[in-house]
N, C-alpha and C positions, 0 to 999 in steps of 0.2 A: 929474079923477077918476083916482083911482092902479090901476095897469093891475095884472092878476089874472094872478100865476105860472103859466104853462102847467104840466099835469099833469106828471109824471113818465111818459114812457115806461117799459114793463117790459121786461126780459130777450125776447128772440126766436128764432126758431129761424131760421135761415138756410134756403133753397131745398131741397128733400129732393136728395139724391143714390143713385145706387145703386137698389136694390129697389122703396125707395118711389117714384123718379124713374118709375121704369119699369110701374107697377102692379101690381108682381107680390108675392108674399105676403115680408113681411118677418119673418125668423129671427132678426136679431141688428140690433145699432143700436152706432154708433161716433159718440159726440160730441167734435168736436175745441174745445177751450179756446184762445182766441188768447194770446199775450203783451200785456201791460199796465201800468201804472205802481206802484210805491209808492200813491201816492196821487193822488187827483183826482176830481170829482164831475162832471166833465163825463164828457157820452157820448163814446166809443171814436171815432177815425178810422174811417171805412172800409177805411182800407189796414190796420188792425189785423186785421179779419176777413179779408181778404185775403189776407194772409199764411200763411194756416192753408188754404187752399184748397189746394196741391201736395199736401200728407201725406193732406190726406182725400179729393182724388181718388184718389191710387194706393190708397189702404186700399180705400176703394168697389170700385176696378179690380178689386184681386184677391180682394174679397170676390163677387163678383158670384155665383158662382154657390151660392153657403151662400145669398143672401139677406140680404146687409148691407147696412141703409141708413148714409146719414151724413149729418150735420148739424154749421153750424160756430154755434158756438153767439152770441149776439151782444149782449151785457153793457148791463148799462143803466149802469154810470160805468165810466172807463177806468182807477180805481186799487183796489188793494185797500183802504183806508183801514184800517188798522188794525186793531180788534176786529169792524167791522162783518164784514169777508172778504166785501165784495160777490160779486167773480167766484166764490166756494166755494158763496153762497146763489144764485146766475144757476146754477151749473151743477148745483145741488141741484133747484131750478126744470125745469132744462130735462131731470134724466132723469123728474119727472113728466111732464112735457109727452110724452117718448117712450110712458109706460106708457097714458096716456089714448090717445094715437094708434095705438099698435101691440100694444098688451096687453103680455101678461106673456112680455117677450123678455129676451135678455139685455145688456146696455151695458158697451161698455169706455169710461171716460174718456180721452181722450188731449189732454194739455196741454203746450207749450211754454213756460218761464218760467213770469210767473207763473199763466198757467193751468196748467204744471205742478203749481203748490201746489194750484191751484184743483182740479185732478184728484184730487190725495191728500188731500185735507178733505173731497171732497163723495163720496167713496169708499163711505163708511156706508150710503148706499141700499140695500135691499135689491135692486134690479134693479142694481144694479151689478158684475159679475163678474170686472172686471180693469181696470186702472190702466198707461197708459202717458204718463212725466212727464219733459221733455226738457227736460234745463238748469234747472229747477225751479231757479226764484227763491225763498231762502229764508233769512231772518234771523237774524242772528247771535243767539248767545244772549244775550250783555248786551243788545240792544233788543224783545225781549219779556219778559212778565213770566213765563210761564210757556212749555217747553220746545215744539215744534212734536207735536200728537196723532199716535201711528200707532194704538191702538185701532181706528179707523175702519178699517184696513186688514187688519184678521184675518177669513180668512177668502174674501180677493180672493188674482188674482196679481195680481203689481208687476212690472215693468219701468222703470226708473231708467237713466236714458245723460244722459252729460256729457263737454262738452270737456275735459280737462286744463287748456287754455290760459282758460278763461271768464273774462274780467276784469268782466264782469258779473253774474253769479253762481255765488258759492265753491263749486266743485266739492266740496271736504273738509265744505260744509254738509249737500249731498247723502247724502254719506259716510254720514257720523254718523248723519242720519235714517233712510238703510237699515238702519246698526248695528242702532238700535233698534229698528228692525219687523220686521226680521228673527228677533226675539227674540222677539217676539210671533207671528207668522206665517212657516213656512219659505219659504213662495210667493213672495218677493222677491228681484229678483235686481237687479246693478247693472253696468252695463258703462263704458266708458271712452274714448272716442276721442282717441286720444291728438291734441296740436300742434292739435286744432279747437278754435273759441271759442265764443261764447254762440248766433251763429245755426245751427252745426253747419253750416256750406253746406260749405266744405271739403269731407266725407264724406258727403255729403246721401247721395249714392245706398244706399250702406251705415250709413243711419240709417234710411232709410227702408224698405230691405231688413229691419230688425231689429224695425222697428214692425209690418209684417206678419207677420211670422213669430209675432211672441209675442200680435198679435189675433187672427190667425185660430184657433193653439191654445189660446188663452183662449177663445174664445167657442166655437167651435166641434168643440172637442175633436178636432182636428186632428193633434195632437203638432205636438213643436216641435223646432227644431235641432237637431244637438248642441251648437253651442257655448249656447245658450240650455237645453236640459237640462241642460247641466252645472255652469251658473251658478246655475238654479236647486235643482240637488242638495248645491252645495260651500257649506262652513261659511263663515262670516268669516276672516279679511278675502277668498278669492280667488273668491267669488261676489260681491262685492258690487265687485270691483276688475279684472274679467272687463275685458282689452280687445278692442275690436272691431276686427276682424281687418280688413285693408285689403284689398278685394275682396267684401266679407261681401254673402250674398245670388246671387253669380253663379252657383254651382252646384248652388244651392237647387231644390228640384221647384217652388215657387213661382217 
């Protein structure tokens, strides 16, 4: 007797963290995107969602007292496969899953690679109100058939950081995709860490410093830096080419 294909597991939310951890009333929701493959239909490592746990404890950290939960969100296959955009439909998934749990809050996406992409396509929700996409794995234009969407992104803020050095993916792809959203939406900015590569560890602390900065004044009408006010104020190219200051974050009130 020929044995019956187990179901397909769905997309999941990871352990709450933050507000929701702690029972207290939750104001805003940060879903972190892990990094992923081109392609593949098997489910994710573990160590993939793992990965994404540093950024979205400190976000939780210094969200604490707004009322941010977070959640790392945890993919039912580990590639984007092409037209399907799994990890884009997992984290379109998972900010309904926020609005059923927590109502009508506000969600920043935050993705590394290619949950970078996965953050800037699954943007369009309406509870979505800001977009933070690190190292955003993103294909060249001869290997799709049609240009990468920023549509989805009018009307969100964007924050965009990439190493200079990324041998894994083209920093000038990011570029260009800010160009373009930019032109649709001013709310976009793009920073620069110079000499770091695709896992951004080099500067971690001053990526991680910048990743808070621009969710808590996304969500929570905070204000934001100057160097983050002024990337998002300056036209092209020196908003979207903004480098990140080595230090950034130490003499921040946050």
């Amino acid at each position: 007797m020929a044995q019956q294909a187990l179901p397909e597991r769905g997309a999941r939310l990871g352990r709450p963290m933050g507000a929701a951890a702690a029972q207290r009333t939750v104001h805003g929701v940060v879903l972190l995107l892990p990094e992923g493959e081109p392609n593949g239909t098997r489910r994710p490592s573990r160590l993939t969602a793992a990965a994404a746990l540093p950024l979205a404890r400190r976000l939780v950290r210094a969200g604490r007292e707004e009322g941010l939960a977070g959640h790392v969100v945890h993919y039912r296959r580990r590639g984007w496969n092409g037209a399907a955009a799994d990890p884009a439909s997992d984290a379109t998934w998972a900010v309904e899953e926020v609005v059923r749990r927590y109502g009508d809050v506000p969600v920043c996406l935050a993705g590394h690679g290619m949950g970078g992409r996965a953050a800037l396509r699954a943007a369009g929700h309406p509870a979505v109100t800001s977009v933070v996409a690190l190292a955003p794995w993103l294909p060249a234009p001869d290997e799709v058939p049609e240009p990468e969407p920023v549509k989805q992104l009018v009307g969100r803020q964007v924050l965009i950081a990439h190493g200079t050095n990324d041998e894994r993916s083209d920093p000038e792809l990011s570029y260009r995709l800010a160009e373009r959203a930019k032109k649709a939406n001013r709310d976009v900015c793009r920073f620069e860490v110079h000499t770091d590569g695709h896992g951004l560890h080099q500067h971690r602390a001053e990526v991680q410093a910048l990743a808070v900065d621009f969710l808590l004044g996304s969500l929570f009408h905070s204000g934001f830096s100057r160097p983050v006010a002024d990337a998002l104020a300056a036209p092209p190219p020196l908003g979207l080419r903004m480098p990140l200051a080595s230090g950034f974050g130490a003499n921040l009130r946050r």
